[in-house]
N, C-alpha and C positions, 0 to 999 in steps of 0.2 A: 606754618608748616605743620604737617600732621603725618603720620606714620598709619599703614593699612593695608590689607590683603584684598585683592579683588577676586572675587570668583566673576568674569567675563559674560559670561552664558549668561550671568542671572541679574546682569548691570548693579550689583549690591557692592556696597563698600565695606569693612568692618575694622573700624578702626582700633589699632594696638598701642597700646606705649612701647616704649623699646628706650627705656631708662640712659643707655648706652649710646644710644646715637642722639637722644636728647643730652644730653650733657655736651656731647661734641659740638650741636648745632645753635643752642641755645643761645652763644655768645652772638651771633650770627641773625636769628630769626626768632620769632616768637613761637613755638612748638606750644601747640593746641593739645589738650590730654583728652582720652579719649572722654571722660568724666567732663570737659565742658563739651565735645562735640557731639555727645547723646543726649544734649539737654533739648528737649520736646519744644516745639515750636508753638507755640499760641497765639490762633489767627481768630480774628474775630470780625464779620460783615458788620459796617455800620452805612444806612444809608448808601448803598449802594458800594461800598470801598471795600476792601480787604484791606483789615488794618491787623500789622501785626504787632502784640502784646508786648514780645520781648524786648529788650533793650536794642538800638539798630539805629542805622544811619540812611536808610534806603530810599531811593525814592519810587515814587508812583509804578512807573516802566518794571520796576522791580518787584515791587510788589505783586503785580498781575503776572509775573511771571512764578511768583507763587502759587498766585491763587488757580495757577494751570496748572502748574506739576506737582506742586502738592509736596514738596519735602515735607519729612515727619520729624527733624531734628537740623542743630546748627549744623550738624557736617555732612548732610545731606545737601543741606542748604548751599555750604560754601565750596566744598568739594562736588560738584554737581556734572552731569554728562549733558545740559541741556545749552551749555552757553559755548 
């Protein structure tokens, strides 16, 4: 779970903390801070694959859906409009 304001028009997410509702949900779900969901994504082509650098459990199908739309960070990534 993560906390965020959309501006709609411009399909951008920007994710907030909100200290207060983390505390509440926390017992509940694992609340994402915005400090790991701007951590930059690191994709690297090997041999033809899009392999990404960061720590992940993904597979293949997933990947290529990367390597199309291009998130630039984890909460891009996981909070996404393309799935």
């Amino acid at each position: 779970m993560a906390f965020a304001v959309s501006d709609f028009s411009q399909e951008n997410i920007r994710f907030i903390d909100e200290p207060r509702l983390e505390q509440m949900f926390s017992p509940f779900y694992d609340v994402l801070s915005t400090r790991h969901l701007l951590i930059p994504l690191e994709l690297k082509e090997i041999k033809g694959q899009i392999v990404l650098v960061n720590e992940n459990d993904l597979n293949s199908a997933e990947r290529s859906q990367i390597a199309y739309w291009k998130p630039e960070n984890v909460g891009s990534l996981v909070f996404n409009y393309w799935d």
